[in-house]
Backbone as CSV, one residue per row, in Angstrom:
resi,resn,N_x,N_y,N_z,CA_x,CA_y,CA_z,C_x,C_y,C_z
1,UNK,46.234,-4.804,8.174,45.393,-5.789,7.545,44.406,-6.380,8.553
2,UNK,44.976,-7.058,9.518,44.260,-7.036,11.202,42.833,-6.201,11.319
3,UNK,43.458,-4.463,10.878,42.359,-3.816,11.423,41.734,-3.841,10.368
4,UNK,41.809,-4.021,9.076,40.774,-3.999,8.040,39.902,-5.527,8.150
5,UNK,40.171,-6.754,8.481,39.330,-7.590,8.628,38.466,-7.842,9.636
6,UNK,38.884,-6.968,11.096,38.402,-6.972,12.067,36.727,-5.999,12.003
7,UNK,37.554,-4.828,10.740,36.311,-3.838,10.531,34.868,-4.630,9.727
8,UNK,35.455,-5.261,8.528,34.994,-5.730,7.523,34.002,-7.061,8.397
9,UNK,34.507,-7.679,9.417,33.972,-8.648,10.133,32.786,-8.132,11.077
10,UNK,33.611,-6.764,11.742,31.958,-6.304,12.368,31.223,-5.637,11.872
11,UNK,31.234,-5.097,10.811,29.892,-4.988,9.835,29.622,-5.449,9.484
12,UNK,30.004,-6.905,9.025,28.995,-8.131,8.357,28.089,-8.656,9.952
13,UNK,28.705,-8.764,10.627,28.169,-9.262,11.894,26.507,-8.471,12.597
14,UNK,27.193,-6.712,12.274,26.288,-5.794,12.234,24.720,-5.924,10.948
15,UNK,25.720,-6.142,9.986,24.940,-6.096,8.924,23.376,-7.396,9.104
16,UNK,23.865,-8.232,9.598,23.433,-9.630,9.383,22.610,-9.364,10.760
17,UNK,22.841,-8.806,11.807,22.141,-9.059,13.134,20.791,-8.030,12.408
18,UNK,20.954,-6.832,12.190,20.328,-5.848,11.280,18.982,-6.617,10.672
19,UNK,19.404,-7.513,9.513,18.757,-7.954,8.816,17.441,-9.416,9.563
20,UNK,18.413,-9.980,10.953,17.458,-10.833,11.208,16.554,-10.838,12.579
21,UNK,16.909,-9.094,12.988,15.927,-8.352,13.853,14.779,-7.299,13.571
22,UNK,15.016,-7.146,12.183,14.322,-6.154,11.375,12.785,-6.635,11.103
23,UNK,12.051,-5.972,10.914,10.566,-6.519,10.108,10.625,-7.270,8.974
24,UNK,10.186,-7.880,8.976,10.177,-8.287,7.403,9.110,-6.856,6.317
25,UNK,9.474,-6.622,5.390,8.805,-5.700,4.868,7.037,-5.776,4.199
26,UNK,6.175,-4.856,4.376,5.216,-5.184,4.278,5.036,-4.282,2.971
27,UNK,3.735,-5.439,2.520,3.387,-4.997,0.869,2.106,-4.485,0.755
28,UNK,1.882,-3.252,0.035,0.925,-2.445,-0.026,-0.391,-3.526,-1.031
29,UNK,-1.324,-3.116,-0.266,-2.601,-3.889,-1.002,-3.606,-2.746,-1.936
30,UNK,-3.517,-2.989,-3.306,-3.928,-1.462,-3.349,-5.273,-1.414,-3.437
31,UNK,-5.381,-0.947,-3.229,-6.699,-0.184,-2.660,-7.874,-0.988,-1.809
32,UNK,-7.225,-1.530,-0.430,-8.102,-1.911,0.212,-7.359,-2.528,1.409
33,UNK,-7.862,-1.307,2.604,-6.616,-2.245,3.601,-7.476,-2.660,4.896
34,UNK,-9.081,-2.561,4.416,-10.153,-3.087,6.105,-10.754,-4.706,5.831
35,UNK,-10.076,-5.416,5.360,-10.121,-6.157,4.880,-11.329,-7.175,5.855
36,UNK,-10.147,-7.140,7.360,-10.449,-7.537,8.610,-11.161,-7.280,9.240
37,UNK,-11.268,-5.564,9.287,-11.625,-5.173,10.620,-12.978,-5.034,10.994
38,UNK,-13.665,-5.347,11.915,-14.576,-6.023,12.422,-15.417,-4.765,12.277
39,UNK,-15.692,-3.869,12.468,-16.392,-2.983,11.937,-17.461,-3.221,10.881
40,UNK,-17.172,-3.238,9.588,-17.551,-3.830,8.702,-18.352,-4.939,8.599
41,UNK,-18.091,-6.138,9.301,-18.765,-7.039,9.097,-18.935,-7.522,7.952
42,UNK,-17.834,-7.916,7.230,-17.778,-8.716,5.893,-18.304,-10.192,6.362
43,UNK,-18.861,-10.417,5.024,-19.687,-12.131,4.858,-18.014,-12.591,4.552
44,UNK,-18.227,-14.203,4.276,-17.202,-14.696,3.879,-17.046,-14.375,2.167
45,UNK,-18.296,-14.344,1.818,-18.330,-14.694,0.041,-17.652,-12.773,-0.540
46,UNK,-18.176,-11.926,0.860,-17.698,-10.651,-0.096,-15.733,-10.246,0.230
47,UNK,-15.356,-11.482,1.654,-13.810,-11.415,1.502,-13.359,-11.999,0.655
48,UNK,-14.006,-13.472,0.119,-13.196,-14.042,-1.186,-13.178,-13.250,-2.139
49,UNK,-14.767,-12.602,-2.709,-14.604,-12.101,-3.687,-14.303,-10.805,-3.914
50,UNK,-13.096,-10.126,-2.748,-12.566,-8.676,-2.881,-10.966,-9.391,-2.859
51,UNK,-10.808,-10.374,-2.335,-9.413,-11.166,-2.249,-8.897,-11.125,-4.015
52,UNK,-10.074,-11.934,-4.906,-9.661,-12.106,-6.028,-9.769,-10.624,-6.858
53,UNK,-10.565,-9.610,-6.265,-10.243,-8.525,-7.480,-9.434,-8.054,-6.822
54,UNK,-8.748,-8.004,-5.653,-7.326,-7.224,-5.282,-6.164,-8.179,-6.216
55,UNK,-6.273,-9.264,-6.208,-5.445,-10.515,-6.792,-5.416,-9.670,-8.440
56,UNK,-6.497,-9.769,-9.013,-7.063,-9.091,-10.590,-5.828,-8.200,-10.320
57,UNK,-6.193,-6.892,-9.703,-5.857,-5.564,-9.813,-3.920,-5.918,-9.415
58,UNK,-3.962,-6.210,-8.320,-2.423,-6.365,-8.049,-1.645,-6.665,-9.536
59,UNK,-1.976,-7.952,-10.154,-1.780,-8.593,-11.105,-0.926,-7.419,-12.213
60,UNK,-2.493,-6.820,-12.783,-2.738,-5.666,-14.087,-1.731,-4.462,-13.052
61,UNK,-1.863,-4.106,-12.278,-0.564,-3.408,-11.651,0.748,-3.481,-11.776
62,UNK,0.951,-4.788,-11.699,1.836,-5.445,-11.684,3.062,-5.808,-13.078
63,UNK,1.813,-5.618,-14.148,2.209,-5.698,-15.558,2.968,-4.039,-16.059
64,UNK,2.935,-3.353,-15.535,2.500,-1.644,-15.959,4.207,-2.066,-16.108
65,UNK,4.727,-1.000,-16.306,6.348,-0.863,-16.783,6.927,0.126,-15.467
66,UNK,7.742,-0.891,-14.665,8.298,-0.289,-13.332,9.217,0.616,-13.726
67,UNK,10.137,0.434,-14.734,11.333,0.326,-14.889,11.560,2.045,-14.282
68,UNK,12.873,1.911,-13.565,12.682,3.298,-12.997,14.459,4.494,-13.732
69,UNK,13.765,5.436,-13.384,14.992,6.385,-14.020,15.590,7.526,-13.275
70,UNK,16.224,8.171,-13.678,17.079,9.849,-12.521,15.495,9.956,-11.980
71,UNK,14.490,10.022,-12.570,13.537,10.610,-12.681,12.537,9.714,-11.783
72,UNK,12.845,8.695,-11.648,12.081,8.037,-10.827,11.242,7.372,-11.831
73,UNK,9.845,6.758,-11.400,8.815,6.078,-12.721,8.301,6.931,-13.476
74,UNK,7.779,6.486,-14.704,7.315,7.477,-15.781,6.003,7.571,-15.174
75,UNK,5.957,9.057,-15.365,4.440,9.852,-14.656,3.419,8.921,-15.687
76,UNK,3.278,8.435,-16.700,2.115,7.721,-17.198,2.341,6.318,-16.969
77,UNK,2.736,5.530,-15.762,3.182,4.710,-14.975,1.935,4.893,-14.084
78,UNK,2.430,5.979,-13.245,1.929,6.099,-11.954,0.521,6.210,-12.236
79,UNK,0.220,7.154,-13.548,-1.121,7.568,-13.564,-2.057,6.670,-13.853
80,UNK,-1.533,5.191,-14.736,-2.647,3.830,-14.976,-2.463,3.239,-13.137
81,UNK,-1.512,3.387,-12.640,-1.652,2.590,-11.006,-2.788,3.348,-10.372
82,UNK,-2.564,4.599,-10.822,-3.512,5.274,-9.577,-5.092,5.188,-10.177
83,UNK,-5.365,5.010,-11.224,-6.466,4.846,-11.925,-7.187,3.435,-11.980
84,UNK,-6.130,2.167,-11.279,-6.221,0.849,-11.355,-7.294,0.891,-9.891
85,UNK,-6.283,1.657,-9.315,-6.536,1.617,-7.810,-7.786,2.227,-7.374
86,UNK,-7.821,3.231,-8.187,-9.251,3.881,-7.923,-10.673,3.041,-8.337
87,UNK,-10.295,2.319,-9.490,-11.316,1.209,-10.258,-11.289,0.261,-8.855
88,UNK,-10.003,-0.174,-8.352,-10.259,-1.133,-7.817,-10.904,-0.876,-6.527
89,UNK,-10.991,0.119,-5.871,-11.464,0.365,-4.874,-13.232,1.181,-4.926
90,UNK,-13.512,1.558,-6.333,-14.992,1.332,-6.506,-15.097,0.543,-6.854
91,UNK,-15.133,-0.883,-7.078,-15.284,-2.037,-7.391,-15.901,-2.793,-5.703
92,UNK,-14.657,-2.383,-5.284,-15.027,-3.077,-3.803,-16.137,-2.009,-2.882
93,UNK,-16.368,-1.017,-3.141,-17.476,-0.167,-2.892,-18.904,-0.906,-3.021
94,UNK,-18.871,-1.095,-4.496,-20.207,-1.632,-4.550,-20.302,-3.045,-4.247
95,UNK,-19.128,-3.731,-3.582,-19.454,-5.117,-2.984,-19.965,-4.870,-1.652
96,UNK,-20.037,-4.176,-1.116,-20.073,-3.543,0.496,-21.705,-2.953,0.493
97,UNK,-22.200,-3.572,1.599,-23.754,-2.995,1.636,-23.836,-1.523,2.031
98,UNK,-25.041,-1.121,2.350,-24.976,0.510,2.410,-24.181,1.102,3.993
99,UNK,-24.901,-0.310,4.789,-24.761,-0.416,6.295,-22.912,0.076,6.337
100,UNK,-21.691,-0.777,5.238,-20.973,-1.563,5.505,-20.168,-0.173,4.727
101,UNK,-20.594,0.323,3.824,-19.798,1.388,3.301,-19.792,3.183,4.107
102,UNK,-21.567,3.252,4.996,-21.183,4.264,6.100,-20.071,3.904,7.026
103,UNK,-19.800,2.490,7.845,-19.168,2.432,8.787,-17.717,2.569,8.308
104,UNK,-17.251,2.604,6.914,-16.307,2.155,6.682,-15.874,3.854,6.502
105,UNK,-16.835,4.447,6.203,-16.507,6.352,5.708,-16.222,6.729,6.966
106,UNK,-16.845,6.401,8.258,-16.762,6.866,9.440,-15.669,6.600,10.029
107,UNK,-15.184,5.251,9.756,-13.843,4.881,10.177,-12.536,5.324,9.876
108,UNK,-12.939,5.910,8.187,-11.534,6.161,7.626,-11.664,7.637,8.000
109,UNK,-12.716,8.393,8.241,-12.726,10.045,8.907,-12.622,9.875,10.324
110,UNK,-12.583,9.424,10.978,-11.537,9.060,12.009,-10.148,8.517,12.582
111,UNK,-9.588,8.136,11.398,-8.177,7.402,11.561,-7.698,9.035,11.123
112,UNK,-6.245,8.527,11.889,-5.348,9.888,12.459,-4.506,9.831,10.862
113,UNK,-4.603,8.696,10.255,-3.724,8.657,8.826,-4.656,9.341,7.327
114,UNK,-6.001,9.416,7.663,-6.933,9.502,6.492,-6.506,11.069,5.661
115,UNK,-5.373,11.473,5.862,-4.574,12.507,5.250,-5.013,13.981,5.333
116,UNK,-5.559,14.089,6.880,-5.946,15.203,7.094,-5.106,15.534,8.743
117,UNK,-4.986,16.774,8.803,-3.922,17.409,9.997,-4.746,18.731,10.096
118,UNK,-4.667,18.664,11.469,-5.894,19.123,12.363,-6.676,19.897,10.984
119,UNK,-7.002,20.968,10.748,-8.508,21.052,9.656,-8.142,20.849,8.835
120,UNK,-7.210,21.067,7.941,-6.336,21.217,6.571,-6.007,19.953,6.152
121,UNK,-6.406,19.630,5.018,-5.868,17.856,4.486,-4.553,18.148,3.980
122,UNK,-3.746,16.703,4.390,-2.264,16.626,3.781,-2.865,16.712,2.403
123,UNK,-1.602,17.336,1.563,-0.942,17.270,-0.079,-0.870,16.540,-0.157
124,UNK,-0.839,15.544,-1.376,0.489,14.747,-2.021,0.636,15.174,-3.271
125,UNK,1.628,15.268,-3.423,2.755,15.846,-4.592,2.384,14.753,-5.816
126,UNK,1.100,14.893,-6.465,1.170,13.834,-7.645,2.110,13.925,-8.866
127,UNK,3.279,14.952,-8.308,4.341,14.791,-9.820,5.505,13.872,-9.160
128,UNK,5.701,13.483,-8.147,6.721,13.101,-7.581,6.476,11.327,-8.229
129,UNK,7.758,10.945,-7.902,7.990,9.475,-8.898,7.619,8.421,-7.812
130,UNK,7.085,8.834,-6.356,6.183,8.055,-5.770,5.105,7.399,-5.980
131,UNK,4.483,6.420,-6.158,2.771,6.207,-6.100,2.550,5.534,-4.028
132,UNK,1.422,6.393,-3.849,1.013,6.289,-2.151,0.048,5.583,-3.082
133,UNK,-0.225,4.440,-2.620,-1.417,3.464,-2.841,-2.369,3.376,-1.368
């Protein structure tokens, strides 16, 4: 009994150190993650007003039906998110001057994540019960 509370004690101990050395988890913004970066050169009036249509879009995202199954989310789930996301991110296109939308093409064809490996662009598996936002 000894050794079962002794076990049960250092995995809570484990468990708990785990939890308050860890990251806190970060939440996907969809479709727009240069929010900041100096590149760009956002005014103040075009960060408020991409703040509130990410706010909009998160929202109407937000409403869609999560509910998940063996199967993961229902593929006509994923397909209004990814269609939200795409609205929402030409939306914020045409808030961005001409200057502000080259630097921003140049930037994302240079980041090592923009889903390309050395010439060949990564896949993504659009049947899988993932949505990559």
């Amino acid at each position: 009994m000894n050794k079962v509370f002794s076990l049960f004690t250092g995995l809570a101990a484990v468990s708990l150190f785990v939890l308050t050395v860890s990251p806190t988890p970060v939440t996907a913004k969809p479709g727009w993650s240069m929010e900041n970066h100096p590149m760009l050169g956002l005014t103040e009036e075009q960060r408020d007003y991409i703040d509130d249509l990410r706010a909009i879009y998160r929202e109407r995202i937000g409403e869609l039906d999560w509910s998940v199954t063996e199967e993961g989310h229902a593929p006509e789930t994923l397909q209004e998110a990814r269609e939200l996301s795409a609205a929402l991110r030409a939306e914020i296109r045409e808030v961005l001057t001409d200057e502000q939308r080259e630097a921003m093409k140049s930037y994302r064809a240079s980041c090592p994540h923009s889903g390309q490996r050395g010439s060949r662009k990564q896949q993504i598996d659009r049947t899988s019960g993932t949505l990559y936002l």
